[in-house]
N, C-alpha and C positions, 0 to 999 in steps of 0.2 A: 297506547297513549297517542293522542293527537293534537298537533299542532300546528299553525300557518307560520310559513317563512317572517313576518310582517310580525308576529307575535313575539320570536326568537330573535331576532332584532331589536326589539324593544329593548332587551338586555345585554345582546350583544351588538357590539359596534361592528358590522362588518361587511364588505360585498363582496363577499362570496356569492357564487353561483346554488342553487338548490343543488346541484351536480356535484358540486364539490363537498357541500354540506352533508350531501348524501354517502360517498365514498369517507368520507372522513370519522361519519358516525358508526359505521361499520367496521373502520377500523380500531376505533376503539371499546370495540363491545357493546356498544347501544344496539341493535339489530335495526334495519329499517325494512318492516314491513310491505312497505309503498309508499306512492307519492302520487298523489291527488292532486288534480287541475282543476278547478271550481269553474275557471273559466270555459271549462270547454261543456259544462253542461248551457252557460247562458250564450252557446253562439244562434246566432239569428237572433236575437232579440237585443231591439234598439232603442235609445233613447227618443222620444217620439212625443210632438205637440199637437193637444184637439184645440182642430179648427171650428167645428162647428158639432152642434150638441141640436138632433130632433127626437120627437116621440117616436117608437115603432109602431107602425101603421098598424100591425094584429096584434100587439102587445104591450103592456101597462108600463111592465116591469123593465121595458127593454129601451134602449134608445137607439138610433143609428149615427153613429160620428164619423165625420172626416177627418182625418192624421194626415198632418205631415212629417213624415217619416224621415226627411234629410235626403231622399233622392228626386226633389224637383214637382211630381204628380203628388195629389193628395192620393188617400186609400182610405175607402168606405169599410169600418169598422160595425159589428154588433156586436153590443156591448149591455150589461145589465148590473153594470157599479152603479149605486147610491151616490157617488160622490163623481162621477165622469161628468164633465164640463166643459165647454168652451174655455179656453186659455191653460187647460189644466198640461203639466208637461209630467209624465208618465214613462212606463215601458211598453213597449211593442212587441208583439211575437208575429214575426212575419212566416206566413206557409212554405214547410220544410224544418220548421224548427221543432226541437222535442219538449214537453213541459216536462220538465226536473219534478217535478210532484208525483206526477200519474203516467208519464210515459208515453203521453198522446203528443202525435205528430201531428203540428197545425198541416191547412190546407185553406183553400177556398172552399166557401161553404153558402148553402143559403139557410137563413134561421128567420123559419117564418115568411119564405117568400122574399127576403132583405140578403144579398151577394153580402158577405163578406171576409175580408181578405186577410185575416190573423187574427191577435188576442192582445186585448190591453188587459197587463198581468196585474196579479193581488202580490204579496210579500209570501206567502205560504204557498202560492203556485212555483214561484222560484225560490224555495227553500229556504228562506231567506230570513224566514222568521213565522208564526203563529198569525199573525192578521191575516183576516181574509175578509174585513169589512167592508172591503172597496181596494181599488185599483192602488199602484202606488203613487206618490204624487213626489215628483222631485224639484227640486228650486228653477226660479225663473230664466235661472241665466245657464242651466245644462246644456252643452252643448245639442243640437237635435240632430241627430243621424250618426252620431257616437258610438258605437258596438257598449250595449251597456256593461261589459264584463270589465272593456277599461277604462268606462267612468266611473263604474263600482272601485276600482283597483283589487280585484280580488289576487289573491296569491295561491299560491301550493301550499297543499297540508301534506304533512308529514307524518307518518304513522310506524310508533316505534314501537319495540319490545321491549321491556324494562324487564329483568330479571331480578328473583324475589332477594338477592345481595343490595342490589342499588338504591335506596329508598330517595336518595336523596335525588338521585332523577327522574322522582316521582312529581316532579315540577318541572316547567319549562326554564327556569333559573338554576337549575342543575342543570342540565344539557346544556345552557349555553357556559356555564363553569366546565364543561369537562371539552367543550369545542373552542373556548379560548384556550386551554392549556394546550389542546393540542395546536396551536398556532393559527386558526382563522379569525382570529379577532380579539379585540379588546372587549373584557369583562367590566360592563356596565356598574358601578356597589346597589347594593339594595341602598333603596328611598331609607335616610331616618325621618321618618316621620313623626315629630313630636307633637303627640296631643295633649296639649293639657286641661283636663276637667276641671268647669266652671261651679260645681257643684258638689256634694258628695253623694254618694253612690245612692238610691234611695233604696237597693235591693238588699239582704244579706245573702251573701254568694260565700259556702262552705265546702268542704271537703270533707265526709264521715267514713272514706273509703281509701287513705293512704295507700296502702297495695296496689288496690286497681286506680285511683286517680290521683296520683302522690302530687298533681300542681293543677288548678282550677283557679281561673281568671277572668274579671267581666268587667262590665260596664253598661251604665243607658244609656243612650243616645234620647234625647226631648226632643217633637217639634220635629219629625222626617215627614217626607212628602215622597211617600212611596206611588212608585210609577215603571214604564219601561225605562229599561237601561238605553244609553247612549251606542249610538250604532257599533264605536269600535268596539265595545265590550258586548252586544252582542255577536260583532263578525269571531272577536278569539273564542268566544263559547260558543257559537257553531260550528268552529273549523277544528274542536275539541271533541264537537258530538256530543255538546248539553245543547238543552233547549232552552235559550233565555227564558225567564220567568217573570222577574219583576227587579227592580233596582236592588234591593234591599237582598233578596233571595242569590242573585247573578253577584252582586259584591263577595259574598262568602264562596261561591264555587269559584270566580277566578283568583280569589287569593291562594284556594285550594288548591288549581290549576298552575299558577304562576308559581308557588312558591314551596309547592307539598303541605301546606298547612292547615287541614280540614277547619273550620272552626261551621260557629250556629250561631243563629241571629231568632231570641225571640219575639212575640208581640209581650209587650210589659202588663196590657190589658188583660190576657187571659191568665196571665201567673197571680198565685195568692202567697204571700208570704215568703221566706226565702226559700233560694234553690240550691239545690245541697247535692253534692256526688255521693252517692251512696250506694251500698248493696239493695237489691228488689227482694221484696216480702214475697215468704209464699201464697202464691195463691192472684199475684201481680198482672195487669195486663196491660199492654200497651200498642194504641192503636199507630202505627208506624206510617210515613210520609206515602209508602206505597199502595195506602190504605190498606193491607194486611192484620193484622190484631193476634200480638205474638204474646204466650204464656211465658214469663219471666220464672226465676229460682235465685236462693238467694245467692250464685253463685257469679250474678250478671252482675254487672254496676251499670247503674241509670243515672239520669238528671232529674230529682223532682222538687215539689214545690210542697205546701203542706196537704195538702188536695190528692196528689199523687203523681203518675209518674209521667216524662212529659218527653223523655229522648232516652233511647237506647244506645249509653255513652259507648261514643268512637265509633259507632255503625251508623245508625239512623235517625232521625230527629222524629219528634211526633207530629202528627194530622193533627193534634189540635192547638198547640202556641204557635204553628208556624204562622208566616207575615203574611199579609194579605192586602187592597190596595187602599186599606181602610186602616192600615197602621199606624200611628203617629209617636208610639215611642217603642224603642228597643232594647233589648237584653243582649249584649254581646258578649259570647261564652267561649273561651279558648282555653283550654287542658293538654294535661302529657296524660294519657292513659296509657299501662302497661300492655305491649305488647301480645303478651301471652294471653291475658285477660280478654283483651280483645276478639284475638285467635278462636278461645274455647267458646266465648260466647256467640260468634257468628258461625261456628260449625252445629254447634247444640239448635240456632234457630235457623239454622240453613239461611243466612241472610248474607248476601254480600253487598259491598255499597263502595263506591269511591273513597269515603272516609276510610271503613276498615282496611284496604286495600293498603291505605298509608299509614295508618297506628300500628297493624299486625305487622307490617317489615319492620317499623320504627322512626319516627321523626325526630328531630332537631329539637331536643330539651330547654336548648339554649335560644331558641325563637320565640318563647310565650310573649316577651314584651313587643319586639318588634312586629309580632305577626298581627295582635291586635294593634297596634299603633294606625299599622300601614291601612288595617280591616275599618279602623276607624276613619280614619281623612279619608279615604274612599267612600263612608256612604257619606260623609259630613257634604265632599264635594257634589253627589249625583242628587240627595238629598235632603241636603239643609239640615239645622239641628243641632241642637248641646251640648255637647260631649258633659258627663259627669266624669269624676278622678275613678280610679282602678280601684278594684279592689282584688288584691292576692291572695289566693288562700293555697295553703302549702306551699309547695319549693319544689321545683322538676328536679334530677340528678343528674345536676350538669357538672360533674368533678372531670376534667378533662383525664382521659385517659392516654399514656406518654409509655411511648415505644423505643428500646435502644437497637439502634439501626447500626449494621455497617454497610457499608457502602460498595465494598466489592461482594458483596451475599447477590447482588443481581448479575454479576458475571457466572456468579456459582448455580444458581438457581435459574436464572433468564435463561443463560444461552449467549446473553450479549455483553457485549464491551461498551458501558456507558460512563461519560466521567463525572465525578463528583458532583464538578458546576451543574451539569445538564440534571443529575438525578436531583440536586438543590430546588433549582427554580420548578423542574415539574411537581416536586410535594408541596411548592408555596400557591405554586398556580390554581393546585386543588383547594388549598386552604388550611394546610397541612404548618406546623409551626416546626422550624427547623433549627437544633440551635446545638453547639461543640458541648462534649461529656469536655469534666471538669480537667482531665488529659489531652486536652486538647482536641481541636477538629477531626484528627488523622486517626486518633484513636475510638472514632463514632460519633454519631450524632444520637440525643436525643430530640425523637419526633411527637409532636403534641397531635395528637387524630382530633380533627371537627367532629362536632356536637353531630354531624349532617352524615357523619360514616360509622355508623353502631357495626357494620358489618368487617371495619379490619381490626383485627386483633390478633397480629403480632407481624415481626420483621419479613416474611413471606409473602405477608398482602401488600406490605409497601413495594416488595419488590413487583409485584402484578402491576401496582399503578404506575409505575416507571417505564416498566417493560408496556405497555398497552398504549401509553401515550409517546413514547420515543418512536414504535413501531413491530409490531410485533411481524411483518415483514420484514423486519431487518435481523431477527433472528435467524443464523444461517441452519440448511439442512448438514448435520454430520453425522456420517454412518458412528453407531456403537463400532467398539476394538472387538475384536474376535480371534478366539484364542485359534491356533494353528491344528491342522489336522482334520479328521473324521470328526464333523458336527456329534455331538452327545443327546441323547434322545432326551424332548422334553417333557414327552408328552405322560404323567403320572400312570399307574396301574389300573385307577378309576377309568380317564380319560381314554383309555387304550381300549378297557372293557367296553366303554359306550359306543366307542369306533367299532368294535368286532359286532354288535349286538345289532346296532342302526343297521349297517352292511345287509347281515346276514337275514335281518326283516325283510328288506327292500328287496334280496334276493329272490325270495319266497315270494314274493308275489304282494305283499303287503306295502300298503300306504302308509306314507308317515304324515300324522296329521299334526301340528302344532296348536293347541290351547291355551286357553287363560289359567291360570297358579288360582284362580278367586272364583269363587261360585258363590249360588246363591247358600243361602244357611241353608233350605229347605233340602237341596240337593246333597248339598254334604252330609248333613243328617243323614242319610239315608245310605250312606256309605263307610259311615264311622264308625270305631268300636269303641270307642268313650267320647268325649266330652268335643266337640266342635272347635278349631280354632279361627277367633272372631276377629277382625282390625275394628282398631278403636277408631279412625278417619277412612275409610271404604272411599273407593272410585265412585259407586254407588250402591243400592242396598242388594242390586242386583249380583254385588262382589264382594260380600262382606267377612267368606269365611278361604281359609285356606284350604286347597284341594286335599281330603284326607284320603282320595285316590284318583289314580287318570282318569276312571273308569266313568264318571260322571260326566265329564266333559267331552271324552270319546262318543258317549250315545249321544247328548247334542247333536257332535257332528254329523252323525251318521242321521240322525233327523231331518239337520238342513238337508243334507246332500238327497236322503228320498225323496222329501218333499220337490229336488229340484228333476226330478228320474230317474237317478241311477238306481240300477239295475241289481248289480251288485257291489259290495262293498266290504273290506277288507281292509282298515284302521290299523295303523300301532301310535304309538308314541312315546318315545323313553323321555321319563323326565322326574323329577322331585314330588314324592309325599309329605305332607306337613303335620306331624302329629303332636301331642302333646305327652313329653316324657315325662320323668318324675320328677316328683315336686311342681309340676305345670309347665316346666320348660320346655320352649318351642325344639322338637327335632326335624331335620330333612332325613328323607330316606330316597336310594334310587331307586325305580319302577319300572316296567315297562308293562303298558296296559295293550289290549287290543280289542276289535270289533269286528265280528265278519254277518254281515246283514245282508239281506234279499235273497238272490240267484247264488247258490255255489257252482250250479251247473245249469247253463241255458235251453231251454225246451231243442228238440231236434228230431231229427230223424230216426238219430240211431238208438236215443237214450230216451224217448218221449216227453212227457212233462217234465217241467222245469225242477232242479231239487233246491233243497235249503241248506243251510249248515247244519250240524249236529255239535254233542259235547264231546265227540269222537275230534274233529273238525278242529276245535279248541284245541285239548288234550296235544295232538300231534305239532301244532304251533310251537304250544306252552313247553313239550319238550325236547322242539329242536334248537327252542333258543336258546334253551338252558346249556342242553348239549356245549353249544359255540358260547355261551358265558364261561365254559369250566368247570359247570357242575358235575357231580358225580351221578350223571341218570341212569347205569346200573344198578345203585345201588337206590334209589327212590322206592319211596312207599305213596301208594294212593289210600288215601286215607279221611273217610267222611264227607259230611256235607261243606260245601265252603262256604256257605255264610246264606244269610237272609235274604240277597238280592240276589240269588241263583234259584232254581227251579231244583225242590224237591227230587234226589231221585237221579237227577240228571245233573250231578257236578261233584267235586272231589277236592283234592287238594294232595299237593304234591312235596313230600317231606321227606325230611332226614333223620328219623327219628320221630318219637310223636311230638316234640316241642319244637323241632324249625322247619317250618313253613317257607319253602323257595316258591310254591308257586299255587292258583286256585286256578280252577276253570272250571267250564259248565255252562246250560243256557241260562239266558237271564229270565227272571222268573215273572211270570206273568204281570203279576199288580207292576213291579218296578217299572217293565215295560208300558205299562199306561201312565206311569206316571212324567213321563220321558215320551210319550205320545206317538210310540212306535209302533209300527203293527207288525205279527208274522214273528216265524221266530228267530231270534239273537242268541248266537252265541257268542262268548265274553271269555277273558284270560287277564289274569294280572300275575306278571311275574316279580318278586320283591327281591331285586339284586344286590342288595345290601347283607341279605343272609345268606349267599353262597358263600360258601369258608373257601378264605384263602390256601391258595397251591404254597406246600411247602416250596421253597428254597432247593432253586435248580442249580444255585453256585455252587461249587469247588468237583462237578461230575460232567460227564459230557455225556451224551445221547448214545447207547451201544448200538454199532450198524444192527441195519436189518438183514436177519437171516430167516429163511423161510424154512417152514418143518418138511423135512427128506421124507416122511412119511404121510400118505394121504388122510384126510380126516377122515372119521367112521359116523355114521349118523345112527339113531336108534330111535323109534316112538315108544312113546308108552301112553296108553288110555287109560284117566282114574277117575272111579265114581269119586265126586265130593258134597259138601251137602252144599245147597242151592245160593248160600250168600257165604260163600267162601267165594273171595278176591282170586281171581284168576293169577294176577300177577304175583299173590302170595305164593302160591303155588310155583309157577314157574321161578321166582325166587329160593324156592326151599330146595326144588331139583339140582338151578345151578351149584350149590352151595355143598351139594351132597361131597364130589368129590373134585375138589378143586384143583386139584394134580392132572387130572385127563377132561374133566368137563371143561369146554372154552364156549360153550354158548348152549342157552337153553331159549325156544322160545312157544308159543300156543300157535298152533295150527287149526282146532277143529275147537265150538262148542255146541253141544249135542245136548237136548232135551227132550223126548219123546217115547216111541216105544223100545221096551227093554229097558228103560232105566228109570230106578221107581220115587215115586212121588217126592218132592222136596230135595231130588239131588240131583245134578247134571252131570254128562261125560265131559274132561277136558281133555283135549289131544294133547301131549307134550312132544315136540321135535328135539334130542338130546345130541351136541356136537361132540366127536370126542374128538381128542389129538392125539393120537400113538409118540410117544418119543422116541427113544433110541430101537426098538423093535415094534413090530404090528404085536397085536391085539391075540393072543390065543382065547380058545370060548372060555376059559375059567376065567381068565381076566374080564368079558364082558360082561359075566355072568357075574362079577365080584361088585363091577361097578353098580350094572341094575339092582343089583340088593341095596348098596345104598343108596341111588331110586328112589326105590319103594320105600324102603324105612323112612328117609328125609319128608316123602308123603305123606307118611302114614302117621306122624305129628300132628299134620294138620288133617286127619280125618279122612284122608285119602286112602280108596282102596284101587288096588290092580284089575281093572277088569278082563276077566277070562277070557 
């Protein structure tokens, strides 16, 4: 929001410095954006009289003038105003100066064979306003050679952040309330402006929409002479960043601007019968101010007449009743629309507008009379005219709402030591009504909250407005008390998990990438195994669904980054899945996904062309992170395809049993890969850390030293036909398991398909570790073992080959 020093003044009495005004707004939570100097766009350009006015020798349209410019010599001007003349006193832009419009740097020049020496300026070359009909023409008695920036008197604009709590400094009459409380000055009252209508009302103005318009207020004005606004009221609405418009139109945005109060002015000529707040019919359409034409439901409230619909209330006004300079009478409409109502309706048409900016946080219930009063003697003064009596329809809810405060809750809360008296006047300064519970002063106040602050509700915000205008610099730094001894670990079993895991990625050679939680629907879809979870208000539609895995967002990355040339590439990222549980309720789950794309190994000498990743690649990732999460990877089953966005053939899944799933991998499967616009192959891993089971309970035992076996390990192979889609690791699983007393590790060495072993079965090599304990191994003992070996094998179809 913007404003000129000169504007904020008007309400507050003060001379302060912009400097001070500046640190001050900052200290109490208004954010200051910047601070804009208007004048330093009009330097070089001077207040300046034509002396003399000829035709241009090659040109119709052109003339050649002499100026005096206030430095003593004339200067020979070409010029092509309609309205430049002998006596005329104007502006000057002297060479070296920049035009604020277009950014062109005058100079001397010849146009048309004719020297000349700057630019007598229009209003819309110096921003100044929309005319561009002609030069500007200023009064007879302007000083000549005046820097026109301080014959203008232009000022500093201010450029704040109002945060969506503040509504009420959704005006420049807020701001200077919360910069008098804080001590620079005296708070100006708002104007009472009493109008009283000469007439009665000749519209009927209703309400059919309690909920969404619970108070609707209007009036004609007879007899306006609509035209441009008066210079200061367009300098506050250009130092606002509106573009004056017309009198009638510029009345309504500065009262909006001045005082939070959106209201609408319309022509009386294009309404037919009364105007009525009502819900929109299906099937409604409404062509808006921005010339847009937005499908209404019946779930919007509008303004219409019997005809239809004419303003999309608390947003937009229509393209067709608005004012125009052929106006002579008007409809003045000021309402409380519901908040909410608001909210829903300009999300549904994507529409934002300065009005909804201030119904959606909430205005001032208790201003419908004053804010037309003041809306009225404003166009009455710029444009003559009527006034008819009010007509009310409904009632805002204005029941003041009343807070028991005590008084020392901001020493408890703040941080600070503020006294009574001091926290008194700063809640009166806001506007705040402060008066002793029926036990007197000491035993609490009750506080009455302004119509103007919907945003405090209860004794904790009071204590904010205390603390923020006393100084929240004055709140001291003090360390928290901390108990004696060896700090106590804080960091949860989760939290410790995600430290070992992140580590042990980055170890490995792996990137940790950071992504968006919101993807598109299209992309999650494609990753889900039931139903999508969708935000009802999305960033944009581009982020509508929660990630129902890393993995979607991982190959983005790895998109941009080829497209930029890397080479190779090697992703993780631990972070949250979003699924829907039962009954529909949203779950988080933790995950760690990953991507290893392009070169796994670079073209060379020694190894020739460059290689790729494989689901081998994955696999060894997928279970050493497992490993360092805690899982039990000895005891893992690979098991099937892992899902639809893996390639057939080439991916598994990594279990405890057949129903929990720690982990998938494998390459990603062609189509997916085009759909993600990757080329070349990708392999993919997603680990789901939420189903690794907890480690029993290492309390009430200590860790037995380590002692090494007195006796050397024994090793043995053993070669078994088995038939062709038997899992290797089944196999070397069933060996280990044979005899668990001597066998401490089993693992595959060899896999062999070819001559000598017959159609549909392969040879696996098994390497078998044993451990002797208290004596070595005699042959019956190894001989006892390999029998169960063999047997443990021979379950799974496995024979001893000869």
């Amino acid at each position: 929001m913007k404003f000129s020093l000169s504007w904020l003044r008007r309400y507050l009495d003060t001379d302060a410095s912009v400097e001070a005004i500046y640190d001050a707004l900052n200290a109490i939570g208004i954010e200051v954006e910047g601070v804009e100097d208007p004048s330093a766009k009009l330097a070089g350009f001077k207040v300046a009289r034509v002396l003399t006015a000829a035709r241009h020798p090659d040109a119709d349209k052109l003339q050649v003038l002499t100026v005096d410019a206030g430095a003593g010599d004339s200067l020979q001007i070409v010029c092509g105003a309609p309205n430049a003349r002998a006596g005329l006193v104007g502006v000057l832009g002297l060479p070296g100066a920049v035009v604020p419009a277009n950014g062109l740097q005058l100079k001397k020049s010849a146009i048309r064979g004719v020297e000349s020496n700057g630019m007598m300026c229009s209003t819309r070359e110096l921003e100044l306003g929309e005319d561009h009909d002609g030069i500007i023409e200023l009064p007879e008695d302007a000083p000549i050679g005046q820097a026109f920036a301080d014959y203008r008197g232009v000022d500093p604009v201010i450029d704040v952040s109002i945060t969506p709590n503040r509504p009420d400094c959704m005006g420049v009459y807020g701001i200077a309330r919360d910069l008098a409380a804080k001590g620079l000055g005296t708070l100006k009252p708002v104007p009472e402006a009493q109008v009283a209508g000469t007439f009665p009302c000749p519209v009927a103005i209703r309400t059919d929409d309690p909920e969404g318009c619970p108070a609707f207020y209007g009036r004609v004005i007879k007899g306006v002479r609509n035209g441009a606004s008066p210079q200061w009221l367009q300098d506050f609405l250009t130092s606002a960043g509106q573009r004056p418009i017309s009198a009638l139109v510029d009345a309504t945005n500065y009262v909006m601007l001045a005082y939070g109060r959106p209201a609408h002015a319309y022509d009386l000529a294009k309404l037919t019968g009364a105007v009525v707040a009502r819900r929109a019919q299906e099937g409604e359409q409404v062509t808006a101010l921005n010339g847009k034409t937005y499908a209404l439901d019946p779930d919007m409230t509008v303004i219409a007449d019997e005809v239809g619909v004419h303003d999309i209330a608390g947003i937009m006004g229509g393209e067709h009743s608005g004012c125009e300079e052929t106006t002579t009478d008007v409809l003045l409409e000021i309402a409380y629309f519901d908040p909410e109502q608001i909210a829903r309706t300009g999300r549904k048409l994507n529409l934002t507008s300065d009005a909804r900016s201030r119904f959606e946080r909430g205005i001032d219930p208790g201003f419908l009379d004053a804010g037309l009063a003041i809306l009225s003697g404003l166009i009455l003064e710029l444009c003559g005219g009527e006034p008819s009596e009010v007509v009310r329809a409904g009632a805002a809810p204005t029941t003041p709402k009343t807070i028991h405060f005590d008084p020392t809750l901001t020493e408890r809360l703040g941080g600070i030591a503020v006294s009574p008296q001091r926290q008194q006047a700063i809640l009166e300064s806001l506007g705040f009504g402060v008066v002793a519970q029926e036990a007197g002063f000491d035993a609490g106040w009750i506080v009455t909250v302004p119509g103007w602050r919907p945003d405090i509700d209860g004794a904790p915000d009071l204590v904010e407005e205390v603390v923020r205008i006393h100084g929240i610099d004055e709140v001291k730094s003090v360390p928290l008390p901390r108990a004696e001894g060896v700090a106590r670990p804080t960091a949860t079993p989760a939290q410790k998990l995600e430290r070992r895991v992140r580590r042990a990625a980055a170890a490995r050679g792996l990137h940790e990438a950071v992504t968006w939680s919101f993807l598109p629907v299209a992309e999650a879809e494609h990753f889900a195994d039931g139903q999508v979870w969708t935000l009802a208000n999305p960033i944009s539609e581009d982020m509508k669904a929660m990630r129902p895995s890393l993995l979607p967002g991982l190959l983005s990355a790895a998109k941009r980054n080829l497209d930029r040339g890397a080479k190779s590439l090697r992703l993780f990222e631990l972070g949250r899945r979003y699924l829907r549980g039962a009954g529909g309720a949203s779950e988080e789950r933790l995950a760690l996904g990953l991507v290893l794309a392009g070169e796994k190994v670079a073209r060379g000498w020694a190894s020739g062309k460059a290689a790729s990743f494989d689901a081998y690649d994955a696999k060894a990732e997928a279970l050493a992170l497992l490993a360092e999460a805690g899982a039990p990877v000895d005891k893992l089953q690979i098991m099937g395809e892992a899902g639809p966005q893996f390639h057939p053939g080439q991916s598994g899944t990594l279990r405890l049993g057949p129903k929990t799933v720690l982990a998938r991998f494998g390459m990603l499967h062609p189509a997916m890969a085009r759909q993600f616009d990757l080329e070349g192959p990708v392999a993919i891993a997603e680990l789901f850390l939420d189903a690794i089971p907890a480690r029993k309970s290492a309390s009430g035992f200590a860790r037995q030293a380590y002692v090494p076996p007195a006796l050397q390990a024994v090793t043995r192979d053993f070669a078994f036909l088995v038939p062709a889609a038997l899992a290797a690791a089944d196999l070397v699983r069933a060996v280990q398991g044979a005899d668990k007393a001597n066998i401490v590790a089993a693992r595959l060495f060899d896999d062999f398909r070819g001559a000598g072993v017959p159609e549909g079965h392969k040879s696996l090599g098994i390497e078998v570790t044993l451990q002797p304990g208290e004596k070595s191994y005699a042959e019956a003992d190894l001989k006892a073992i390999a029998d169960k070996v063999t047997a443990a094998a021979a379950k799974l179809g496995a024979t001893l080959r000869g």
